[in-house]
C-alpha positions as a Markdown table, in Angstrom:
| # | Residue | x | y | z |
|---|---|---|---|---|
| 1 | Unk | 21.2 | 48.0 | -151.9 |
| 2 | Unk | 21.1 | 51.7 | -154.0 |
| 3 | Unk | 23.2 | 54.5 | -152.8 |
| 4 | Unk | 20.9 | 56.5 | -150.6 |
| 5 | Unk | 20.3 | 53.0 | -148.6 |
| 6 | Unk | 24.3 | 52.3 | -148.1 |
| 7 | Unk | 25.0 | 56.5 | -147.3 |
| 8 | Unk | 22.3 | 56.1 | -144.6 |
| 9 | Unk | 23.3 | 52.9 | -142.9 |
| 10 | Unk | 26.8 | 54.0 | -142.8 |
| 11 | Unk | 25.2 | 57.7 | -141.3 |
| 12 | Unk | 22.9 | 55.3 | -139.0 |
| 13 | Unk | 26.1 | 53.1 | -137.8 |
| 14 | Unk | 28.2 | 56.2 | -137.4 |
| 15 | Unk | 25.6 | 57.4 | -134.8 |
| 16 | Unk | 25.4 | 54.5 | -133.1 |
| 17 | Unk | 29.0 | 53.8 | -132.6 |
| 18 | Unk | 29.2 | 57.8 | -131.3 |
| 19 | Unk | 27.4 | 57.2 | -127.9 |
| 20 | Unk | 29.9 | 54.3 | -127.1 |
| 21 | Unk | 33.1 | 56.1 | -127.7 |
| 22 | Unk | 31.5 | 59.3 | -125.7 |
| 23 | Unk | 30.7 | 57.7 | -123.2 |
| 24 | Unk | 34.0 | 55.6 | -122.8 |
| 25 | Unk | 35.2 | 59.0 | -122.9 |
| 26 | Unk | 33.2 | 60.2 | -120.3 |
| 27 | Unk | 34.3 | 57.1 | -118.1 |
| 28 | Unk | 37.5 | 57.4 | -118.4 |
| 29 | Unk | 37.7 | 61.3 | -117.7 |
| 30 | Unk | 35.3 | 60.0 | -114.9 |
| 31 | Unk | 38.1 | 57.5 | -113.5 |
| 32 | Unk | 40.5 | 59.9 | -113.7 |
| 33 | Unk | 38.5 | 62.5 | -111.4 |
| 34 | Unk | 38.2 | 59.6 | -109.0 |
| 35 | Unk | 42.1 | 58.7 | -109.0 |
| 36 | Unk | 43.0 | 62.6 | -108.5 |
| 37 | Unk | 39.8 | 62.7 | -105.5 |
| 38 | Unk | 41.4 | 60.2 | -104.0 |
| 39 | Unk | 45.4 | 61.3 | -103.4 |
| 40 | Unk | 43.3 | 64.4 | -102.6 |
| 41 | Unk | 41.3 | 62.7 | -100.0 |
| 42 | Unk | 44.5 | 60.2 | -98.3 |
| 43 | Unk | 46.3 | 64.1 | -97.8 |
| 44 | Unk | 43.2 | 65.5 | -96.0 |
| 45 | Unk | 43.2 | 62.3 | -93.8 |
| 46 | Unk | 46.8 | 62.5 | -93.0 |
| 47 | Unk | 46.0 | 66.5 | -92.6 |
| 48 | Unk | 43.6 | 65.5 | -89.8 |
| 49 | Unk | 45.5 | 63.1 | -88.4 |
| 50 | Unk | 48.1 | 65.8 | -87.5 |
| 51 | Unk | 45.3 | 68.0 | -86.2 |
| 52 | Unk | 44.1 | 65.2 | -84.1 |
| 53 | Unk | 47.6 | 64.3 | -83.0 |
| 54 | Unk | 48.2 | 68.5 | -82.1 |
| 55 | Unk | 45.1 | 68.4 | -79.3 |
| 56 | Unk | 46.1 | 69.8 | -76.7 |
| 57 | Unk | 43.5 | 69.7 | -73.7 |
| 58 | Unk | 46.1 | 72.1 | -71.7 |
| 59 | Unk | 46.4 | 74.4 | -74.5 |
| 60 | Unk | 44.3 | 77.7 | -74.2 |
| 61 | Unk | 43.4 | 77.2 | -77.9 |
| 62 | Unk | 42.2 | 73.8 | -77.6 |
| 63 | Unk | 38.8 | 74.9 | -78.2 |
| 64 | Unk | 39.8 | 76.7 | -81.3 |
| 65 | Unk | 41.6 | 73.8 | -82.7 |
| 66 | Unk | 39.2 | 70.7 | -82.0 |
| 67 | Unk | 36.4 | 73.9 | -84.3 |
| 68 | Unk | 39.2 | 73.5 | -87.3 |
| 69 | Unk | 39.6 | 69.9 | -87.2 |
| 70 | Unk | 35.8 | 69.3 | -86.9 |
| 71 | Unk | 35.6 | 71.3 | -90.3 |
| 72 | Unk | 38.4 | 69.3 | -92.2 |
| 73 | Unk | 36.6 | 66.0 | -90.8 |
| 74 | Unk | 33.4 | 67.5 | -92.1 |
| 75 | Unk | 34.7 | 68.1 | -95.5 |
| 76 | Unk | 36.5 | 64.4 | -95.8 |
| 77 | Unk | 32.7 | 63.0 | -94.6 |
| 78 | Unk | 31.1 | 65.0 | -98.0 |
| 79 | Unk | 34.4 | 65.1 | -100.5 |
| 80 | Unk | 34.4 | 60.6 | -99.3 |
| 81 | Unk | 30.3 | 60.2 | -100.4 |
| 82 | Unk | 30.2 | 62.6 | -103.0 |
| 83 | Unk | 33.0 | 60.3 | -104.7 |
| 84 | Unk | 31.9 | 57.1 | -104.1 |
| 85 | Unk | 33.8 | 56.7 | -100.8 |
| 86 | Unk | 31.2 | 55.5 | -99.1 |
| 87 | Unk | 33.1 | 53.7 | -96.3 |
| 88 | Unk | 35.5 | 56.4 | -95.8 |
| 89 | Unk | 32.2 | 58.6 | -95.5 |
| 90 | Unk | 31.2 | 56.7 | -92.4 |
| 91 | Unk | 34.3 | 56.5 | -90.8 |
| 92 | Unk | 34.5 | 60.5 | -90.8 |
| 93 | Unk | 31.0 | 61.1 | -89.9 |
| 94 | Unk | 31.4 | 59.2 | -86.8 |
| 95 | Unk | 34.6 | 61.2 | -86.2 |
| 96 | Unk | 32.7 | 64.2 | -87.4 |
| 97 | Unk | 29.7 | 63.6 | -84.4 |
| 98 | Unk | 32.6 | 63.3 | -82.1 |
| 99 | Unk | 34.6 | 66.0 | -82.5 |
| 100 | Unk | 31.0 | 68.2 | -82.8 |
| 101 | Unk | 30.3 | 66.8 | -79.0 |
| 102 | Unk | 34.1 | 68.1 | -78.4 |
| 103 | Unk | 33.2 | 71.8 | -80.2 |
| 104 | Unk | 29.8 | 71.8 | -77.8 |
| 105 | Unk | 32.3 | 71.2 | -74.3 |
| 106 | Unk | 33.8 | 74.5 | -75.5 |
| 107 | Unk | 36.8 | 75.2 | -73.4 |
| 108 | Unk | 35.9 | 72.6 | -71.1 |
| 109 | Unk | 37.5 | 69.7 | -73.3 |
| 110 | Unk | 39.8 | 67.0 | -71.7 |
| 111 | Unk | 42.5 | 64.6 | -72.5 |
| 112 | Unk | 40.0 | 61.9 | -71.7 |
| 113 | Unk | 37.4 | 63.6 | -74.6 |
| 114 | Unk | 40.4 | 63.9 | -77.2 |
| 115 | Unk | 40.9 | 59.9 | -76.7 |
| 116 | Unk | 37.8 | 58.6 | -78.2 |
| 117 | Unk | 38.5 | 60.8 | -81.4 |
| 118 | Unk | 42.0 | 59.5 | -81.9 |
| 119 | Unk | 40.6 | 56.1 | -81.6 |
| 120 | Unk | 38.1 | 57.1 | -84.1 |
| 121 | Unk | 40.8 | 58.6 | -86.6 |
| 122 | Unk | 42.4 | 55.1 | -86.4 |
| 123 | Unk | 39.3 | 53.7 | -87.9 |
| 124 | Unk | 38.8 | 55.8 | -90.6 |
| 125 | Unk | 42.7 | 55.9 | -91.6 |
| 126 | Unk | 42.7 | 52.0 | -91.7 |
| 127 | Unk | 39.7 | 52.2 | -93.5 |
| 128 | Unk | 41.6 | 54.9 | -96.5 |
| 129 | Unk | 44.7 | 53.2 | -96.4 |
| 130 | Unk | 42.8 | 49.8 | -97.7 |
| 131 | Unk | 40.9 | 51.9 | -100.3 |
| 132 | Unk | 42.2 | 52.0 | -103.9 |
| 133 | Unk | 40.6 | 54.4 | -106.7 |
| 134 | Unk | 39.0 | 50.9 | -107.9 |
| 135 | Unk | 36.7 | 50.7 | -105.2 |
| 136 | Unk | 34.5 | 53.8 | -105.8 |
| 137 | Unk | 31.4 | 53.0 | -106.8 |
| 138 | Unk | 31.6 | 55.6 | -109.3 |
| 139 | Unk | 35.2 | 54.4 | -110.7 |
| 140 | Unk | 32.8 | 51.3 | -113.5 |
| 141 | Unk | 29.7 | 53.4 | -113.0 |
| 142 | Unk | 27.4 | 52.6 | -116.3 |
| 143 | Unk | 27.6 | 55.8 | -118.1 |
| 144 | Unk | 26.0 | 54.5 | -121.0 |
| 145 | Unk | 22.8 | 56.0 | -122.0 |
| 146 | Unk | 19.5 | 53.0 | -122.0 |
């Protein structure tokens, strides 16, 4: 092999071997995204679990409190999918449908409608506590490019 042939398969090899390493970067900055999401996400679930645990059917501000808890549950639904939490996701979005039938009573919201979303926010914090970041889909996503 002449020069020009050995300077250009060592340019061509060089180029090849770029994508690999860029994309092992871009997993592992991915990974990392997905490990910091989910601390993020176990806090907002043990956030809601205090809200859930603070209903107060007697309270005056019941109302007003089942209105903020909806909207944390509605954010762990989206933050869970968007991350690859797919069966945290579903576990909040059947909270999320309860706790928007308890925003529709209004004031008119019982001890016996705060039990069905407690039993509900068991479910999904069972369902957290057995993820790990490993079981995102998006944790070994193929980032390569094909």
């Amino acid at each position: 092999m002449d020069r020009a042939h050995t300077k250009e398969a060592c340019m061509e090899n060089a180029a090849a071997a770029q994508p690999a390493d860029r994309g092992d970067q871009m997993q592992d900055q991915l990974r990392t995204l997905v490990r910091t999401h989910h601390v993020s996400l176990l806090a907002q679930i043990d956030k809601l679990g205090q809200m859930i645990a603070g209903l107060d059917a007697a309270d005056p501000a019941c109302a007003e409190a089942v209105a903020e808890t909806e909207g944390l549950c509605h954010q762990i639904k989206g933050a869970g999918g968007s991350i690859g939490f797919a069966d945290i996701s579903h576990a909040a979005t059947i909270l999320d449908d309860q706790l928007k039938s308890l925003v529709a009573l209004g004031g008119t919201v019982t001890a016996g409608h705060i039990e069905p979303a407690i039993a509900l926010f068991d479910d999904l914090q069972r369902i957290a506590r057995d993820t790990t970041p490993e079981s995102s889909t998006l944790y070994n996503a193929d980032l390569s490019r094909r």
